[in-house]
N, C-alpha and C positions, 0 to 999 in steps of 0.2 A: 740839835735837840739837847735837852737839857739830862743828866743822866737821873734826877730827879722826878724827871717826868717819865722817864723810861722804867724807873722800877717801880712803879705805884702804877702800875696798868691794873684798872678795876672789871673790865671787859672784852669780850670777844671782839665787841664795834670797838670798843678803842683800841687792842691793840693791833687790829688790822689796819685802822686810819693810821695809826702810825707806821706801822709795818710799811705801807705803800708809801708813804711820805719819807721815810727811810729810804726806800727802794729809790724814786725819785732822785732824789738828793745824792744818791751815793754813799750815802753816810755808811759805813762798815762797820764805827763800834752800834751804833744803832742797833744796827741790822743784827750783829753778834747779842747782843741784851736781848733784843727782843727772841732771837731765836730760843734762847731759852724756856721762853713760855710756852714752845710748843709741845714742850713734855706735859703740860697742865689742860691741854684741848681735849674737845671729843674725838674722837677719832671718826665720828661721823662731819665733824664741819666741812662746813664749804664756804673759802673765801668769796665774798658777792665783787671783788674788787679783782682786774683781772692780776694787775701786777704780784698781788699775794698768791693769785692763786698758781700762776707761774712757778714764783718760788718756793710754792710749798710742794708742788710739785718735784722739783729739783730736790731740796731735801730730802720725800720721801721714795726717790727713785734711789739717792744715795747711801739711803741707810737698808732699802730693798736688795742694795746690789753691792755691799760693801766687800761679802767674802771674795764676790768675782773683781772687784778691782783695786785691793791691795795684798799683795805676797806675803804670807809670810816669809821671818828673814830669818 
C-alpha cells in the first residue's frame, strides 16, 4: 500500500476496506498507520468486515486490560 494512500483516509468504509486489505496482506506498517485512526472513530462502530472486526477487537481488549498485563518496573 501506498503510504499516500494510507494517510488521506476520508472514511469509515475506506478505512476499514483498507484496514482488511492490510490485515490480508500482512502488511504491519499498514496496519500501524491505519491503527492510528482509531483514536478518530465512534466508539459505537462496528466493523461490517469480519477481519476488522477481529482486530478491533484485539485492540480494544488491550487497551481494556493493559494495567493487568504489563508491571510496573
Amino acid at each position: 500500500m501506498r503510504l499516500e494512500e494510507l494517510y488521506n483516509v476520508q472514511s469509515l468504509d475506506e478505512l476499514e476496506l483498507l484496514m482488511d486489505e492490510a490485515i490480508k496482506n500482512k502488511d504491519k506498517v499498514a496496519i500501524l498507520v491505519l491503527t492510528d485512526y482509531l483514536r478518530w472513530i465512534p466508539k459505537d462502530f462496528y466493523p461490517k468486515l469480519p477481519n476488522v472486526r477481529e482486530y478491533m477487537h484485539h485492540v480494544k481488549y488491550l487497551i481494556d486490560n493493559c494495567n493487568d498485563l504489563v508491571e510496573d518496573g
